[in-house]
C-alpha positions as CSV (number, residue, x, y, z in Angstrom):
1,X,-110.3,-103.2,-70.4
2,X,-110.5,-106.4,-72.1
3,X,-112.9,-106.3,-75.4
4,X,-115.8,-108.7,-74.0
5,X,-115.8,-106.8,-70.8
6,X,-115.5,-103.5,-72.7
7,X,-118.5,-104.8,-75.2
8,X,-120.2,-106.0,-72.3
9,X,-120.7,-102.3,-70.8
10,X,-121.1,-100.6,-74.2
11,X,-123.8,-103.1,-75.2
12,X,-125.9,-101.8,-71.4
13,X,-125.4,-98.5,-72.3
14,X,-126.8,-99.1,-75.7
15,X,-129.7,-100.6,-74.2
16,X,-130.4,-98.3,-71.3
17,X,-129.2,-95.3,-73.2
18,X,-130.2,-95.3,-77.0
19,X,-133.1,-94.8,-78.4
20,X,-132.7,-98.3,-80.7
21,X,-135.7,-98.9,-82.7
22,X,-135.5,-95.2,-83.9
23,X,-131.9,-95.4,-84.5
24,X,-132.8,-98.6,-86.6
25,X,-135.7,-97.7,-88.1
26,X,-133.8,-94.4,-89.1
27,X,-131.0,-96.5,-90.0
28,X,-132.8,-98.8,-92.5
29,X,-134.3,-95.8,-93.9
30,X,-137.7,-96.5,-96.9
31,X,-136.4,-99.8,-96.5
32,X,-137.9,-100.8,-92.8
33,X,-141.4,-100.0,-94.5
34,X,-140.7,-102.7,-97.2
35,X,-139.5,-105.1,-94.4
36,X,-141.7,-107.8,-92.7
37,X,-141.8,-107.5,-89.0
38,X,-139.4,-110.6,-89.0
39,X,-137.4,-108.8,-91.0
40,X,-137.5,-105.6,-88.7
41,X,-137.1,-107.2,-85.4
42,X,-134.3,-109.6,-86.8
43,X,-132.7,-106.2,-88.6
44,X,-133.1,-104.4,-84.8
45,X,-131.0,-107.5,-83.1
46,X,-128.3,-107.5,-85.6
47,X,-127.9,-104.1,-85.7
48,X,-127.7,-103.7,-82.1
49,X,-124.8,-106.5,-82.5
50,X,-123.4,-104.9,-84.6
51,X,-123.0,-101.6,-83.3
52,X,-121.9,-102.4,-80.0
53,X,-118.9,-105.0,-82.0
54,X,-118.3,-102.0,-84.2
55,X,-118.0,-98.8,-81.8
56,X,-116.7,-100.3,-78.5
57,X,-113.8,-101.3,-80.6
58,X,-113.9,-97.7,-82.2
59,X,-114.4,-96.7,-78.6
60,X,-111.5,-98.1,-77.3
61,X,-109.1,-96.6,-79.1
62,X,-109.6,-94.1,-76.8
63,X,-109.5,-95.6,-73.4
64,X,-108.3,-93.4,-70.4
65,X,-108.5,-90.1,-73.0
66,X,-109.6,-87.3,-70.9
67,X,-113.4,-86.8,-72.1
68,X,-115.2,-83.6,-70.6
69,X,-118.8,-81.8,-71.7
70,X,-118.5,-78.4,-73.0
71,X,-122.3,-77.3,-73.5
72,X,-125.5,-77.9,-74.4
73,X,-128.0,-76.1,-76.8
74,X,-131.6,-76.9,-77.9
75,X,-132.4,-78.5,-81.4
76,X,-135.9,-78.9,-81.8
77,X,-137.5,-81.8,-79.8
78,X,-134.0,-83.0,-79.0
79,X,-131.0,-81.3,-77.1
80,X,-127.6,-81.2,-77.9
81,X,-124.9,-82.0,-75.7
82,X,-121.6,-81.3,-76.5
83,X,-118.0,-83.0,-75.4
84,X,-114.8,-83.1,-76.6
85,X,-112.2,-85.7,-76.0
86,X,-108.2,-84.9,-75.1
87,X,-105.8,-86.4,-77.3
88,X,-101.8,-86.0,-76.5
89,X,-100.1,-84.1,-79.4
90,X,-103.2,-84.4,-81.6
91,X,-106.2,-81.6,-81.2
92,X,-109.3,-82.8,-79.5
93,X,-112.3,-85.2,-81.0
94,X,-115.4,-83.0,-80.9
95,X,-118.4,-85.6,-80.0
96,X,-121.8,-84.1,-80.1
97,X,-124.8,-86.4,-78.5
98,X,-128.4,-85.7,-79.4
99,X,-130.8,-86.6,-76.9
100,X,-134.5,-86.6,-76.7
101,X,-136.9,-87.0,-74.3
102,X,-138.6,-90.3,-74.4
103,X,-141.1,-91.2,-71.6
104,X,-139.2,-89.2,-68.9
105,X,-136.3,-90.4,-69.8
106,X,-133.7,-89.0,-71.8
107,X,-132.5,-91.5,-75.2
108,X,-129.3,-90.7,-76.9
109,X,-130.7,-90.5,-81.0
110,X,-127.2,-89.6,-82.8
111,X,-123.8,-89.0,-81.9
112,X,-122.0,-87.0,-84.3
113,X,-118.0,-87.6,-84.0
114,X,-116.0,-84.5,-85.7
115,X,-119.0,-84.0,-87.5
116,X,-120.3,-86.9,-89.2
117,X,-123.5,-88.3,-88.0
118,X,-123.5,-91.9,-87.2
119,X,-126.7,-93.0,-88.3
120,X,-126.3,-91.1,-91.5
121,X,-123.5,-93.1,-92.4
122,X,-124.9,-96.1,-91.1
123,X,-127.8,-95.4,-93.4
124,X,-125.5,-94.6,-96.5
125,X,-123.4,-97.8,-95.7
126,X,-126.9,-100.1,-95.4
127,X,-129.0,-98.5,-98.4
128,X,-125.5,-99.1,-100.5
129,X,-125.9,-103.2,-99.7
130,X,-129.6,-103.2,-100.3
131,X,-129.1,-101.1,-103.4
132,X,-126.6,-104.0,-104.9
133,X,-128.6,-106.8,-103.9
134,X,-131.8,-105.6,-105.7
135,X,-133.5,-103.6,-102.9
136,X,-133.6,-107.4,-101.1
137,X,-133.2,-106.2,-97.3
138,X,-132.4,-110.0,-96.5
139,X,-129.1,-109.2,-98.3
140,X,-128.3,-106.7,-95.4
141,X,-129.3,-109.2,-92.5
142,X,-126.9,-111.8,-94.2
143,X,-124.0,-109.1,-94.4
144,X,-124.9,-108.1,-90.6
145,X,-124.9,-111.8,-89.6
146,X,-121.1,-112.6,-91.4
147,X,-119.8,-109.5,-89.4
148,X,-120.9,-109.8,-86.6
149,X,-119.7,-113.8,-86.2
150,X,-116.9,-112.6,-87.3
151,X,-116.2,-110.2,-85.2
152,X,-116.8,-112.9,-82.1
C-alpha cells in the first residue's frame, strides 16, 4: 500500500479507535496542566500528526505479516488484548492493546510492542525536549511541527 493511502487508514483508525486526548494528555504528562488550552488543543493535533507519520511507517514494515489475537485478560478498568504478529525466520512481535470502555464504546489507551509501552516512551521522549528547553512546552510544538512537515 502506498504511504498516503496507508496513513490515510491509520490516521481513521486513530480517530475512531484511540482514545486521543487521554493518550495526549498522558503523553504530555505535568506538563498539559502548565499548558494553555491553545497549547493543549495545538499539542492534541500535532501529536495526532505525528503519530499516525510515525507508526503507519513503523506499521508498514510489516505489511501482509500474518497478525492473529491470542487472548485477553482484565486489567482494572481496561482489558487487555493480546496478539502476536508472524515473522519468516524471526520469532513473533508480541503486541498487547489496552482497551477501555469509553461511552459504549471500546478506545484503544496503549499498545505495548514486545513490551514497551508506547505512550511511556512517547512521554520519556516529550518530557526530554521540554526538559532542555526550560520546561517551555512551545519548544515541543515547534519540534512536532519540523517533523511532521518533514515527514510530508
Amino acid at each position: 500500500m502506498p504511504p498516503q493511502q496507508r496513513q490515510a487508514r491509520f490516521r481513521e483508525l486513530l480517530q475512531n479507535d484511540f482514545d486521543v486526548p487521554s493518550i495526549g494528555q498522558f503523553v504530555l504528562g505535568r506538563y498539559w496542566r502548565a499548558a494553555t488550552p491553545q497549547e493543549q488543543q495545538e499539542f492534541l493535533q500535532l501529536f495526532q500528526e505525528y503519530v499516525v507519520q510515525a507508526y503507519s511507517a513503523r506499521l508498514g514494515e510489516y505489511g501482509g505479516a500474518p497478525f492473529r489475537v491470542t487472548g485477553s485478560r482484565p486489567a482494572g478498568d481496561e482489558v487487555v488484548v493480546t496478539s502476536e504478529i508472524a515473522r519468516p525466520g524471526a520469532p513473533p512481535i508480541q503486541i498487547d492493546w489496552f482497551l477501555i470502555n469509553r461511552g459504549g464504546a471500546l478506545k484503544i489507551t496503549d499498545v505495548y510492542v514486545g513490551g514497551v509501552s508506547m505512550k511511556v516512551t512517547q512521554r520519556d521522549e516529550f518530557s526530554a525536549v521540554i526538559q532542555r528547553n526550560g520546561g517551555q512546552i512551545g519548544a515541543l510544538l515547534v519540534q512536532l511541527r519540523q517533523k511532521i512537515a518533514g515527514g510530508r
